[in-house]
C-alpha positions as CSV (number, residue, x, y, z in Angstrom):
1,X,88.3,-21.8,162.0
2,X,91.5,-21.9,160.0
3,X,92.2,-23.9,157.1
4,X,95.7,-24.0,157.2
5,X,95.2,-26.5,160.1
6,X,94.6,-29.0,157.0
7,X,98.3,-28.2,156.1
8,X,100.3,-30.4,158.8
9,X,103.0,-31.4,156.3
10,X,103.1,-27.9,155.4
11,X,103.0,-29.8,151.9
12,X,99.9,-27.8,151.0
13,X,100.2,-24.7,149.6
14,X,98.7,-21.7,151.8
15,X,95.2,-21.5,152.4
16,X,94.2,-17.5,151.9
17,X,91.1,-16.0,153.9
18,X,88.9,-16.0,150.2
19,X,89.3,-20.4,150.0
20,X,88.5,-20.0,153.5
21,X,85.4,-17.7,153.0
22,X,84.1,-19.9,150.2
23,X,84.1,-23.2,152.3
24,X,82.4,-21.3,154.9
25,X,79.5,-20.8,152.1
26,X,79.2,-24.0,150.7
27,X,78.9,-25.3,154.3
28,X,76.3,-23.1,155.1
29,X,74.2,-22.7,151.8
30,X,74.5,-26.2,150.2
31,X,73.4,-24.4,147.0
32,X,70.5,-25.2,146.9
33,X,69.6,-21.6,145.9
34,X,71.9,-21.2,143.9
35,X,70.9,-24.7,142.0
36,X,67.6,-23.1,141.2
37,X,68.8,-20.0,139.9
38,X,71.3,-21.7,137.8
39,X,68.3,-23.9,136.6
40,X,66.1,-21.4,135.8
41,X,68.8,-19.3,133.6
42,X,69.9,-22.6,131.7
43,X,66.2,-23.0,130.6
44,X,65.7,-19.6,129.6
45,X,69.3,-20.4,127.9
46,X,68.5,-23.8,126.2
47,X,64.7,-22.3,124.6
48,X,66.9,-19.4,122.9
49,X,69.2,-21.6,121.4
50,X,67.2,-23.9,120.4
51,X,64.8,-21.3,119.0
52,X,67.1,-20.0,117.1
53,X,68.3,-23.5,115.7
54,X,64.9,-24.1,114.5
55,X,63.9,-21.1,113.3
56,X,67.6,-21.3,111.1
57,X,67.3,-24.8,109.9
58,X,66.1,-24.4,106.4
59,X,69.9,-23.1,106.5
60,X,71.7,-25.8,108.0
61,X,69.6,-28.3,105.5
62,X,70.4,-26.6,102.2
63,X,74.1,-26.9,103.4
64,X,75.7,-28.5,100.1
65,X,79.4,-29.5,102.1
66,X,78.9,-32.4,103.5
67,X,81.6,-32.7,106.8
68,X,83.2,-36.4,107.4
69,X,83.5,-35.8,111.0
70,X,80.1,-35.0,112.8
71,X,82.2,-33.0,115.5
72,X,83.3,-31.0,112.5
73,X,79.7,-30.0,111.9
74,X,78.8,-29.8,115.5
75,X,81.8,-27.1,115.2
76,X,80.2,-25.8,112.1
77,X,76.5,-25.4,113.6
78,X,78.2,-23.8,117.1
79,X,79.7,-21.4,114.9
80,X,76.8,-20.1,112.8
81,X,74.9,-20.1,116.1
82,X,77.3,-17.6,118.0
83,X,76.9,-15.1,115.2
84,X,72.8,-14.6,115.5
85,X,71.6,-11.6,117.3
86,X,70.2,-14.3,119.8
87,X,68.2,-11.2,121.9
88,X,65.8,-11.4,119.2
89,X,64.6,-14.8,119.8
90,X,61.9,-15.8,122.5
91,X,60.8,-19.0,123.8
92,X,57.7,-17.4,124.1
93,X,57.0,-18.4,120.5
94,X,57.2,-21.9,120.7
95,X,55.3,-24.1,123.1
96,X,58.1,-26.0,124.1
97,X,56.3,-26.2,127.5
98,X,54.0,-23.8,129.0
99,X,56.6,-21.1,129.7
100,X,53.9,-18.7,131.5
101,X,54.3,-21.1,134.2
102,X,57.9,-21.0,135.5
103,X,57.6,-17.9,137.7
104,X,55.6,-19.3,139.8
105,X,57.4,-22.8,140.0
106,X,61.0,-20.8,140.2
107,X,59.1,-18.3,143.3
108,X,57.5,-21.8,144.7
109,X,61.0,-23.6,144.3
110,X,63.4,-20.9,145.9
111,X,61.4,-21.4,149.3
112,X,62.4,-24.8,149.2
113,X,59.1,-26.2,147.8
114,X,59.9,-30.2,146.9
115,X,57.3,-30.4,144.3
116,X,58.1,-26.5,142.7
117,X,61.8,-27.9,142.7
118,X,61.0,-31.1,140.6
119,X,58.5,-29.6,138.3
120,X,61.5,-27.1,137.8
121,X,63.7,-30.0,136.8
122,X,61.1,-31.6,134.8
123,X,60.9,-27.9,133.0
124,X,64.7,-27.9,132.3
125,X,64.8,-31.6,131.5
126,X,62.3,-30.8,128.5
127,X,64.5,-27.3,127.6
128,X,67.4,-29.0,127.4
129,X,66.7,-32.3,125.6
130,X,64.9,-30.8,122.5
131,X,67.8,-28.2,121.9
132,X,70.4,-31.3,122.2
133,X,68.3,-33.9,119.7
134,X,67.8,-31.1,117.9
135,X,71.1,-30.3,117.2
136,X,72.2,-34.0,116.9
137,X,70.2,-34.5,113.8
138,X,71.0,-31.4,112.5
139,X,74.7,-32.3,112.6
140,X,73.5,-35.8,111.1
141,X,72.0,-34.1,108.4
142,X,75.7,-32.1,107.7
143,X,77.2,-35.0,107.4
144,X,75.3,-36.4,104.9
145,X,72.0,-37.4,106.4
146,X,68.3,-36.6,105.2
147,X,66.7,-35.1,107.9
148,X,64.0,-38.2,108.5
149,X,66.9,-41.0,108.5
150,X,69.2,-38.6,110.8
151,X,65.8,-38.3,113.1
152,X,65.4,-41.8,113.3
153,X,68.9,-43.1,113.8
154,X,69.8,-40.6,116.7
155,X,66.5,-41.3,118.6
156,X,67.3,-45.3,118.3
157,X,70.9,-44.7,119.3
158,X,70.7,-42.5,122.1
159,X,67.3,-42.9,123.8
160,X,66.5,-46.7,124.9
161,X,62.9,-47.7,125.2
162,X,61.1,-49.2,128.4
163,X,61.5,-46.3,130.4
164,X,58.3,-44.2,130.3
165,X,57.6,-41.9,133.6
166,X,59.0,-38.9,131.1
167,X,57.4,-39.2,128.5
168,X,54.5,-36.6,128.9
169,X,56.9,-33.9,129.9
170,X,58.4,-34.3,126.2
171,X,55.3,-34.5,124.2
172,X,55.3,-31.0,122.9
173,X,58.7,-32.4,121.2
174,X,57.3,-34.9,119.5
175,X,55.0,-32.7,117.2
176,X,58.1,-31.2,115.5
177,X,59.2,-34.7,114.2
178,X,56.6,-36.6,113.0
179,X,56.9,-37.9,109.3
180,X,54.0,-40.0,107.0
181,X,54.1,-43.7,108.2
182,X,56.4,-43.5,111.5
183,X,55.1,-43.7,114.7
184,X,54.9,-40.3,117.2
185,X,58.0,-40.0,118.7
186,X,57.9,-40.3,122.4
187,X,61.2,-39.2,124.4
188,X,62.2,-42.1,126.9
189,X,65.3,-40.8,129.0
190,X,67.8,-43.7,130.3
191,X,67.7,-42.3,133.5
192,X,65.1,-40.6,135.8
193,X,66.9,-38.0,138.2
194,X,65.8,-36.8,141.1
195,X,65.6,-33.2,142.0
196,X,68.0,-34.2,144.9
197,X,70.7,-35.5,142.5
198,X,70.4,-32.4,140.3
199,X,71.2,-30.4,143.9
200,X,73.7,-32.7,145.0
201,X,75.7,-32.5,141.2
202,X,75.7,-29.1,141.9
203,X,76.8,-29.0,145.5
204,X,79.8,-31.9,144.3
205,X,80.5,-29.0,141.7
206,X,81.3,-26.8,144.1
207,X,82.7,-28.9,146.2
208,X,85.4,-30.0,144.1
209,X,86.6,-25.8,143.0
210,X,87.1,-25.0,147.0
211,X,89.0,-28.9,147.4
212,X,91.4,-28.1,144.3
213,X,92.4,-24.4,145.3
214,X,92.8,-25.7,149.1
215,X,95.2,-28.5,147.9
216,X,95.9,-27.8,144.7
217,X,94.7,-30.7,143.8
218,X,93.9,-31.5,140.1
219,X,90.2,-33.3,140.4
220,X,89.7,-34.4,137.2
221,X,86.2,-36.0,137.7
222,X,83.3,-36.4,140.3
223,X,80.8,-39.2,140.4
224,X,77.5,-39.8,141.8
225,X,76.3,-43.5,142.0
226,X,72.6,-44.6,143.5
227,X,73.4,-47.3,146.0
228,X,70.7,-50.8,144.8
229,X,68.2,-51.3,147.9
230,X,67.3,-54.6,149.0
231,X,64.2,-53.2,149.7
232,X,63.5,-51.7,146.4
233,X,61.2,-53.9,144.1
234,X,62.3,-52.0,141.0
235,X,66.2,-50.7,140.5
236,X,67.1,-48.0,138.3
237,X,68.9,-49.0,134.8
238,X,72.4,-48.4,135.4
239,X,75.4,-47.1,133.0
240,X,78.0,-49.5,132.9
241,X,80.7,-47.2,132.9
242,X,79.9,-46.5,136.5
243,X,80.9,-49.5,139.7
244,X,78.1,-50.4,141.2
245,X,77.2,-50.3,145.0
246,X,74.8,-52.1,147.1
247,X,73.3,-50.6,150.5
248,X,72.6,-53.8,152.9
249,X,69.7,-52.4,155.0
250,X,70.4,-54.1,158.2
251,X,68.6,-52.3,161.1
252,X,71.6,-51.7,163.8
253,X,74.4,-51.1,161.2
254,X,73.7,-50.9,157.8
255,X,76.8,-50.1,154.8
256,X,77.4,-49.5,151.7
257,X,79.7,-51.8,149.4
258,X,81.1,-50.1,147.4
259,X,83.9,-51.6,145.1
260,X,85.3,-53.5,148.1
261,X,84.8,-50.8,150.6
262,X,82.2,-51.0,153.2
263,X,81.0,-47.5,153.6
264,X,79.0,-46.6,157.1
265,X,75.7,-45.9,157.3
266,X,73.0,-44.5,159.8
267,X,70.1,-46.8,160.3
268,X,68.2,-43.4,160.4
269,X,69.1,-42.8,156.9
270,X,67.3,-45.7,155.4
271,X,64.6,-43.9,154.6
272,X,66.2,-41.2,152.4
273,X,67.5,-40.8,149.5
274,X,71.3,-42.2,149.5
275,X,74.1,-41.7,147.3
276,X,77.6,-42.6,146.7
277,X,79.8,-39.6,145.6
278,X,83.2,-39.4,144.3
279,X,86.1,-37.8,143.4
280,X,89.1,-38.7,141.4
281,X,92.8,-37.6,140.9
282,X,95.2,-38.1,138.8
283,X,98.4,-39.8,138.5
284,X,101.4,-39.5,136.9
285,X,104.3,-41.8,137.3
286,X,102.5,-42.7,140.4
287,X,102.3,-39.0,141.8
288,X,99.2,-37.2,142.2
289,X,98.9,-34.3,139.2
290,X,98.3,-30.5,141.0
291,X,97.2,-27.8,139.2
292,X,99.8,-25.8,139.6
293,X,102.9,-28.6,139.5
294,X,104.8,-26.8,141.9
295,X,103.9,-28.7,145.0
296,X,103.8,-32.6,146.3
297,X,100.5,-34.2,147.9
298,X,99.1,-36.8,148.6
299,X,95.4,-38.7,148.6
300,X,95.6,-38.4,152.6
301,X,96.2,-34.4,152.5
302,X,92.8,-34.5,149.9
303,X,90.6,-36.4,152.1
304,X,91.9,-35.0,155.2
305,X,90.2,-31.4,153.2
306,X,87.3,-33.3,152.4
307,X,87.0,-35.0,156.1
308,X,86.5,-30.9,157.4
309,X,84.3,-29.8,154.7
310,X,81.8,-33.2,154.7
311,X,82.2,-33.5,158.6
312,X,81.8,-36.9,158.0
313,X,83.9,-40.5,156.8
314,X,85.9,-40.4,153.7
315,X,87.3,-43.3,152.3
316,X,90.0,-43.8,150.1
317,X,90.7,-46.6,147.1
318,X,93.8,-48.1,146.2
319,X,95.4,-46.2,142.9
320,X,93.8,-48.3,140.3
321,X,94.3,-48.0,136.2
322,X,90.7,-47.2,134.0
323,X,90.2,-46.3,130.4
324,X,91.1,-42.7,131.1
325,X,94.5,-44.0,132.7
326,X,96.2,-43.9,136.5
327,X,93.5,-43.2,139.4
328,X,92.9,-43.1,142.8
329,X,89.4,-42.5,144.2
330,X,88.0,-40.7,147.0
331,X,84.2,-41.5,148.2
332,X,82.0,-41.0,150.7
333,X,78.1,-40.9,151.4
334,X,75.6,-38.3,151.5
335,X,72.0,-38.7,152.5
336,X,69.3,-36.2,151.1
């Protein structure tokens, strides 16, 4: 099995035995693994920090120099952070969730246990939120802010209501902001992920590191879109800065439309989870952007990559201009 069989136009650069070696491990693994692991540190990650941003904030509010640019004191706060003796903080001290129980969810989910696996997600979700609100309204507050009006204007800006499934994972949340005459706060996430879709991000991650040192290819950006189901009584809200796609579930060939293209299905796959993924390059003056700028490719030589990694249909879009400039996409479907 030789890579450099991708590189018929010898317009690719050479393909050493370590790219080859990592393809050979994403094949096989498809992370999933390695997404628990990852997940696991990150919540153990997110409770530090955002242990030590509570425990610090009578600091941060007694700041007198008010910043004009909240990323300014976003800067400020990641600053003050970085130089605390962070070993001496411990989620264990703050029932963020009950901690005591992720070694046995993070033992349940590394044997491949679906319910461990979301229950681990829910666990990181509930990490990770707190510490970002958290920090939002502290850097509201920097910039001039009391703390109760910053609270109140980033939970109405960034969290939408009607979306409720979440809402008991983030209850412990809501007993640190709670003021006289306001309502407890209950965290409604815009979007409900599945533990496949956290997997699948990770795997697309991946991915995209072994495409770009095989081609040399500079992928700027991958996407993940959830196909709308005709049979589905309920769709997901989705972002509009996302195209949408829409699985026709006919029972001999079914396909995905996906901004124009008509992307194959298995009628065996109906009844899993399906996604659209993608990747993007970039273009200058028409030509696609490498890493390295010393060699010429095109969006054939990156799907052609893609086709052997995937084993599967890749399809390709016309170059197309967006808000972040000259384009041209690269999609295909996986089914989990």
């Amino acid at each position: 099995m030789n890579l450099q069989k991708l590189d018929k136009l010898q317009s690719l650069r050479r393909i050493d035995l370590k790219n080859e070696y990592k393809a050979y491990l994403w094949k096989k693994n498809k992370s999933h693994i390695k997404y628990i692991e990852s997940l696991s540190n990150h919540i153990y990650e997110c409770g530090l920090k955002f242990v030590a941003l509570w425990e610090n904030l009578d600091f941060f509010l007694a700041v007198k120099d008010k910043y004009d640019d909240v990323d300014d004191a976003k800067d400020f706060i990641e600053s003050c952070l970085a130089e605390l003796e962070e070993d001496k903080y411990s989620p264990f001290m703050h029932f963020l969730y009950k901690y005591s129980e992720l070694s046995e969810i993070i033992t349940n989910a590394l044997k491949k246990d679906d319910l461990a696996s979301i229950q681990l997600t829910c666990r990181f979700i509930v990490f990770a939120s707190t510490y970002d609100l958290l920090f939002e309204v502290v850097a509201k507050v920097l910039s001039g802010y009391t703390l109760d009006v910053a609270y109140y204007e980033i939970t109405n800006k960034i969290l939408p209501a009607d979306i409720s499934e979440l809402e008991q994972a983030h209850e412990h949340f809501s007993d640190y902001f709670v003021f006289a005459q306001e309502k407890e706060y209950k965290f409604t996430p815009y979007k409900l992920y599945t533990a496949n879709e956290y997997v699948l991000n990770y795997d697309i991650s991946a991915l995209v590191n072994i495409v770009s040192d095989i081609t040399d290819a500079n992928v700027y950006i991958y996407d993940i879109v959830i196909p709308d189901r005709e049979s589905k009584i309920f769709d997901e809200p989705s972002s509009e800065e996302v195209f949408p796609a829409k699985l026709y579930e006919y029972e001999s060939e079914p396909y995905i439309d996906y901004r124009g293209l008509k992307i194959e299905i298995s009628p065996d796959d109906l009844q899993k989870e399906i996604f659209v993924c993608s990747i993007y390059l970039d273009l200058d003056d028409g030509i696609i952007r490498t890493i390295s700028q010393k060699h010429d490719i095109t969006a054939e030589d990156v799907a052609q990559s893609l086709r052997y990694l995937l084993g599967k249909k890749v399809y390709i879009h016309p170059a197309s201009k967006t808000w972040a400039g000259n384009q041209i996409e690269i999609s295909w479907a996986e089914v989990i």
